[in-house]
C-alpha positions as CSV (number, residue, x, y, z in Angstrom):
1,X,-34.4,43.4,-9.3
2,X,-38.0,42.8,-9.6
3,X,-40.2,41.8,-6.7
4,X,-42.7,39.2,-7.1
5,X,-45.2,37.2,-4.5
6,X,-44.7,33.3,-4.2
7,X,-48.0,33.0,-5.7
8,X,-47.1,35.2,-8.8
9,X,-44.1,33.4,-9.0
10,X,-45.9,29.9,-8.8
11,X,-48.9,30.6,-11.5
12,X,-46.1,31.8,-14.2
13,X,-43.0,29.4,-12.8
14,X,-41.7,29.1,-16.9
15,X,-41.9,32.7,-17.7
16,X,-40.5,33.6,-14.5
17,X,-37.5,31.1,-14.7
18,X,-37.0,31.8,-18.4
19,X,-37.1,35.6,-17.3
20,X,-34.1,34.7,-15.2
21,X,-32.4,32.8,-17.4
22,X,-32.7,35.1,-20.7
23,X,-32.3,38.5,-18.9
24,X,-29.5,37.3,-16.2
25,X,-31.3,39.4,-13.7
26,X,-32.4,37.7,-11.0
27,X,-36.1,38.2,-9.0
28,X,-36.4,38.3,-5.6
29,X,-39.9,36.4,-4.5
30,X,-41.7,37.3,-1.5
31,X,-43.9,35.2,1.3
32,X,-46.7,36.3,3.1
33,X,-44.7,36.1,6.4
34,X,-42.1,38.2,5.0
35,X,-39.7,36.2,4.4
36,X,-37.8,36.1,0.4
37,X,-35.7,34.7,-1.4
38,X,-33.9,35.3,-4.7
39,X,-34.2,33.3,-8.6
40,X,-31.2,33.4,-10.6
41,X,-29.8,31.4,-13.0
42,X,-27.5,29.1,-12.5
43,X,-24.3,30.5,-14.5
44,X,-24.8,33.7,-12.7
45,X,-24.8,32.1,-9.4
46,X,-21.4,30.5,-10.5
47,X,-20.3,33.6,-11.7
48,X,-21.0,35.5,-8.3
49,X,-19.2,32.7,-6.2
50,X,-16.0,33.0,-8.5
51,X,-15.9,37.0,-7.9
52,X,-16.3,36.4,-4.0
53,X,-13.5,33.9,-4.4
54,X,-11.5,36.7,-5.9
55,X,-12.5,39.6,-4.1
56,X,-11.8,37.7,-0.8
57,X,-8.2,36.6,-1.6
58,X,-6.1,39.2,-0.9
59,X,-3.2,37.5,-2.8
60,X,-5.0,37.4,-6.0
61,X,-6.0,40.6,-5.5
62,X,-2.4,41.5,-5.0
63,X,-1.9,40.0,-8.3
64,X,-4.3,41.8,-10.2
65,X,-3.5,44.9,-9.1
66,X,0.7,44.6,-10.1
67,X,-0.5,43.4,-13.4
68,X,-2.7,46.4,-14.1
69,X,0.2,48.9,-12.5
70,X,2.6,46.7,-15.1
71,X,0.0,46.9,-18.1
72,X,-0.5,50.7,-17.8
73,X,3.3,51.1,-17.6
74,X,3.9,48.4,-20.6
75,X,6.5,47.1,-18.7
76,X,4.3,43.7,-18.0
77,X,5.3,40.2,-19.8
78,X,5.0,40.3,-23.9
79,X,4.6,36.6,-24.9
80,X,7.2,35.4,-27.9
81,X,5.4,35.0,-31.2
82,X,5.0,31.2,-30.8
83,X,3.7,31.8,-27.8
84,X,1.1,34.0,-29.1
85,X,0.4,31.1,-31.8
86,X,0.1,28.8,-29.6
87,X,-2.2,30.9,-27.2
88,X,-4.9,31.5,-30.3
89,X,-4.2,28.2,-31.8
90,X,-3.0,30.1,-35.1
């Protein structure tokens, strides 16, 4: 993540934000008292609050990790054939 004073960051404000929003990396800016806070875009925000959903629900988690034990034994769900259709709209 790159570091940038809140003056920097005001002076190029549209090649900062489009930075953020191109690259998906977010920049952490810097005030003289210390103090920062971070840029990102705002799909990667939304994206970070839906895996701290996941990774603090321990039920979900339970789920994930059955259907990974399931998938590398292939003894998980297989879907019918219309079901498959009807899944890719085929």
């Amino acid at each position: 993540m790159d570091t940038v004073s809140v003056n920097q960051f005001r002076e190029k404000l549209k090649t900062f934000v489009e930075q953020v929003v191109t690259s998906h990396v977010p920049i952490k800016v810097t005030r003289r008292a210390g103090e920062a806070f971070v840029v990102m875009s705002a799909d990667d925000w939304e994206r970070e609050q839906e895996t701290l959903y996941v990774l603090q629900n321990s039920s979900l988690l339970k789920q994930i990790s059955e259907s990974v034990e399931t998938h590398n034994k292939e003894t998980g769900y297989t879907p019918t054939s219309e079901e498959l259709n009807e899944i890719t709209g085929i």
